[in-house]
C-alpha positions as CSV (number, residue, x, y, z in Angstrom):
1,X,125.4,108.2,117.5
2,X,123.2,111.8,116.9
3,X,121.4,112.1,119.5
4,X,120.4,115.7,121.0
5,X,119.2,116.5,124.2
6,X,118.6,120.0,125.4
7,X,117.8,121.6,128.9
8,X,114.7,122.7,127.0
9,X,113.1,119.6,126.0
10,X,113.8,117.8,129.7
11,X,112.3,121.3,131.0
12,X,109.4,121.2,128.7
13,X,108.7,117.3,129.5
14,X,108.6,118.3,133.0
15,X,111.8,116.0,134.3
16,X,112.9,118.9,136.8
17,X,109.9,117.7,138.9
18,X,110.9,116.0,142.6
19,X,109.4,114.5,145.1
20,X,107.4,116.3,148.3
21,X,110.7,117.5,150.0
22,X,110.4,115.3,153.1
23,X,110.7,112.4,150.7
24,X,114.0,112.8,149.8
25,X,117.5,111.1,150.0
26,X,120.1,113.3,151.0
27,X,122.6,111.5,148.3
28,X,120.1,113.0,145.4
29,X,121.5,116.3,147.2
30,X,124.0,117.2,144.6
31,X,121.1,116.9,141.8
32,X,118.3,119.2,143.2
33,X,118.4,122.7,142.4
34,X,116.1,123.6,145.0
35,X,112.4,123.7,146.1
36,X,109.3,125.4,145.2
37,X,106.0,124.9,146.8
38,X,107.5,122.3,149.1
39,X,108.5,119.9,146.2
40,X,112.4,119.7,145.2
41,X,113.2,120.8,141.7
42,X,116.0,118.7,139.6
43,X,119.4,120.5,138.4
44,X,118.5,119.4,134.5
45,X,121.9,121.4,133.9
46,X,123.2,118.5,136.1
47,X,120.9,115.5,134.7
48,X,122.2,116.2,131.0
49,X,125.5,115.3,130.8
50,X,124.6,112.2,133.2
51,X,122.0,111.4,130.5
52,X,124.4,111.7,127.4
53,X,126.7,110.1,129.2
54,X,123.9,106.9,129.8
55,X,123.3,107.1,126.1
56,X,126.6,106.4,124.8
57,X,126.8,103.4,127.1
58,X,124.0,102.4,125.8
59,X,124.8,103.1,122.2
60,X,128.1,101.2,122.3
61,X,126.5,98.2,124.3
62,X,123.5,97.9,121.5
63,X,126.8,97.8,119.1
64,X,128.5,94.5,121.0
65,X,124.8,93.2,120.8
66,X,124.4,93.4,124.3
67,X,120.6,92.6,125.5
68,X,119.0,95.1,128.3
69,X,115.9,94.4,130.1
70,X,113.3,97.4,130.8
71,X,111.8,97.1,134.2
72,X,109.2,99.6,135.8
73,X,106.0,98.1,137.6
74,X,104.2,101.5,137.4
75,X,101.1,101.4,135.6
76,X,101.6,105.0,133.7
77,X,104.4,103.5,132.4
78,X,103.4,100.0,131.5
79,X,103.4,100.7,127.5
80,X,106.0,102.5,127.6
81,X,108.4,99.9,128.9
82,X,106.5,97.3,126.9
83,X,107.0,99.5,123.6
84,X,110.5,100.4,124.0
85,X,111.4,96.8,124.4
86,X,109.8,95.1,121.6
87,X,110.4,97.4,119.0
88,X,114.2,97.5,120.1
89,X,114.1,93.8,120.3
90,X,114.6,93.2,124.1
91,X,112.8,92.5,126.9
92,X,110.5,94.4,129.8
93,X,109.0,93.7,133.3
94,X,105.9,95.9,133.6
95,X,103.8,94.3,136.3
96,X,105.0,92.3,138.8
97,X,109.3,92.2,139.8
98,X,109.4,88.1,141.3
99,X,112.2,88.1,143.8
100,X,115.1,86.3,142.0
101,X,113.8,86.7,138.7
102,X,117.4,87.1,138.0
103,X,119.3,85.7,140.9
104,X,117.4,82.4,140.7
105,X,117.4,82.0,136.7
106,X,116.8,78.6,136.8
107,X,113.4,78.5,138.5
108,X,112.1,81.3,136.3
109,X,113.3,79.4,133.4
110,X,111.3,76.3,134.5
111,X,108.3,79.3,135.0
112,X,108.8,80.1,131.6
113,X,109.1,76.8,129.8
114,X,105.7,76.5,132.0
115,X,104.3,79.3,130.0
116,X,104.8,78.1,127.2
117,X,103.8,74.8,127.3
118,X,100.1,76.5,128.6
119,X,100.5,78.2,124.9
120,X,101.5,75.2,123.3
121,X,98.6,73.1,124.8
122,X,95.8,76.1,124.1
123,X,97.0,77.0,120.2
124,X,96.9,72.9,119.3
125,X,93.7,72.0,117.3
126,X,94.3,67.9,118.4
127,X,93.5,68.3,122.3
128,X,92.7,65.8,125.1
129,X,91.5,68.3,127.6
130,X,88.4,69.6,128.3
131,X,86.8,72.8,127.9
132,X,86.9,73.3,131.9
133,X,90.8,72.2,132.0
134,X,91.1,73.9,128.9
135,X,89.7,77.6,130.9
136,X,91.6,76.4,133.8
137,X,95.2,76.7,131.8
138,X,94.1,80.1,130.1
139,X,93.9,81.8,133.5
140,X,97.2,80.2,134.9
141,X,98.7,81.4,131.4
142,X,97.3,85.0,131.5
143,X,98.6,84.8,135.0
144,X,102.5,84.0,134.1
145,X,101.9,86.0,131.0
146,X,101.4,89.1,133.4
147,X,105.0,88.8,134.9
148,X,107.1,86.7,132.4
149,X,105.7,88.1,129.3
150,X,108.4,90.2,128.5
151,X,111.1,88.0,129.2
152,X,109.6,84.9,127.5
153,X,112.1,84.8,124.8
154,X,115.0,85.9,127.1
155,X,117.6,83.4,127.1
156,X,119.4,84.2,130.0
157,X,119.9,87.1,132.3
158,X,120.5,90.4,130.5
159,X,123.6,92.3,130.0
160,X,122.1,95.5,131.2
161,X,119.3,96.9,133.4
162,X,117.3,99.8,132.6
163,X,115.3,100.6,135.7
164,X,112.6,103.8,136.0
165,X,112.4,104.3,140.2
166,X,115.1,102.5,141.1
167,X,113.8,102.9,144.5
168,X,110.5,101.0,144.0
169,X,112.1,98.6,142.0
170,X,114.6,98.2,144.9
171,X,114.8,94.5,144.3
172,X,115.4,94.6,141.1
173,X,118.4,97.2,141.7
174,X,119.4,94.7,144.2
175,X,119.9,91.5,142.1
176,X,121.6,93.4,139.5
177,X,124.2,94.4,141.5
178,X,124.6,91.1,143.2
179,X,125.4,89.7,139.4
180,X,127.5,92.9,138.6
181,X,125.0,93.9,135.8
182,X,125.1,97.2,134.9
183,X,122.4,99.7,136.1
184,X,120.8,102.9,133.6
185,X,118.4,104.1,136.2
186,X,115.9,107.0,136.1
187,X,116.5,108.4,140.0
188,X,113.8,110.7,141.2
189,X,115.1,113.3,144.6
190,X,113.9,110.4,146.7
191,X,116.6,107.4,145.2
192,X,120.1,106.6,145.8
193,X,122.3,107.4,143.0
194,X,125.1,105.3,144.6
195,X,123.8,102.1,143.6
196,X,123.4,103.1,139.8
197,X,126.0,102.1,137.9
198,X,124.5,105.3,135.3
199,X,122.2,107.1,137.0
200,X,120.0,109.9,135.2
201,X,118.5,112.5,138.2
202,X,114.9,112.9,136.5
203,X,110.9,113.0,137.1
204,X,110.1,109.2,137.8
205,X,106.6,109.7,137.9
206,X,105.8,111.7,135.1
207,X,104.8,110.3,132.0
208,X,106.2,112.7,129.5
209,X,109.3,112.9,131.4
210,X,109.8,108.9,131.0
211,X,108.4,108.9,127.5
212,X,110.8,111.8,126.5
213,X,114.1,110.1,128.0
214,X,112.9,106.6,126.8
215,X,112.1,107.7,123.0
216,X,116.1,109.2,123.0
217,X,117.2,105.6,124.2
218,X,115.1,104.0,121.7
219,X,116.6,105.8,119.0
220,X,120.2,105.3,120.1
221,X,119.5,101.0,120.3
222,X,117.8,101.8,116.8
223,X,120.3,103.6,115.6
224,X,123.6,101.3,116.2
225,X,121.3,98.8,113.7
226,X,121.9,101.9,110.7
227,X,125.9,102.6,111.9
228,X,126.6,98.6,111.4
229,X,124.9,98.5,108.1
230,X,126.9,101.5,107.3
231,X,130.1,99.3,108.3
232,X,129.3,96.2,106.6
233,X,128.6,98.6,103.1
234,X,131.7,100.3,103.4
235,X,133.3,96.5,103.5
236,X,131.9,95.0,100.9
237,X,132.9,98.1,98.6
């Protein structure tokens, strides 16, 4: 793994930004370096090592062919997550977290095997419906396409969580840690670090500041592809 990370680029992506100082958790404490103009101001001397430290986990998890699953329901950050996750080949929740979406597998996998019998029924040319029942299934499948999109080809739950706001996606923090999955989650002044398993104290809102930190993870899950093709040269030599 050669990845670099310096105080400057999370400065210049604007990850030292907070929240309003009377949203905070006092557990983010440790993280903020202080306030200015009533908003708290991240220790980035503090984030970076928690952030290298993230990115070798998920460096050496991407090498045991671990599968993570990119959840934020923010709409800045919609593409993002979506992006990251296809072109890493994994999976993404960008609108809508379903309570048990993990904890109750089975029933999304029924919701999902739904899903794609609506694509089945609206790619066949030989078709019995009719164009109304035909318009009727589009809409239910744009519906579950909206939430179970990005997990369609998931197979079963994922071996790690990446979560940006881990305190809007509170649920989804939740049922990973009731299934001991492993939590990367971007933490904004206003989160509890406790219940991430790697936590990375950084602007949550921001869309540089995700882009930035999510473009480093995408090169080190990219990157692992390079190192075992490296390993599997060297053995055939």
């Amino acid at each position: 793994m050669d990845i670099e990370i310096t105080l400057e680029d999370l400065l210049k992506n604007g990850s030292h930004f907070g929240h309003n100082k009377k949203r905070w958790n006092p557990k983010m404490e440790k993280y903020i370096y202080g306030e200015k103009n009533g908003t708290h101001i991240l220790d980035l001397r503090k984030s970076l090592p928690l952030i290298e430290n993230a990115l070798k986990f998920a460096y050496e998890s991407a090498k045991n062919k671990k599968k993570f699953l990119f959840v934020s329901t923010k709409k800045q950050h919609s593409e993002i997550v979506e992006n990251i996750a296809k072109e890493t080949k994994n999976y993404f929740v960008n609108f809508r977290w379903l309570g048990g979406m993990i904890t109750n597998w089975n029933t999304v996998k029924n919701s999902i095997n739904t899903l794609n019998n609506y694509e089945s029924i609206l790619n066949s040319d030989d078709t019995v419906f009719t164009k109304k029942e035909l318009s009727d299934i589009e809409k239910k499948k744009l519906r579950l396409d909206k939430t179970l999109g990005g997990i369609i080809e998931m197979k079963s739950t994922p071996d790690i969580i990446f979560i940006i706001d881990t305190n809007r996606e509170h649920i989804a923090v939740l049922e990973a840690k009731k299934l001991g999955i492993p939590i990367i989650g971007i933490v904004d002044t206003n989160c509890d670090p406790e219940l991430i398993d790697y936590p990375i104290p950084a602007n949550d809102d921001g869309v540089k500041s995700v882009q930035f930190i999510l473009d480093n993870f995408k090169k080190v899950l990219i990157s692992h592809n390079d190192d075992n093709s490296s390993d599997e040269s060297a053995k055939n030599e």
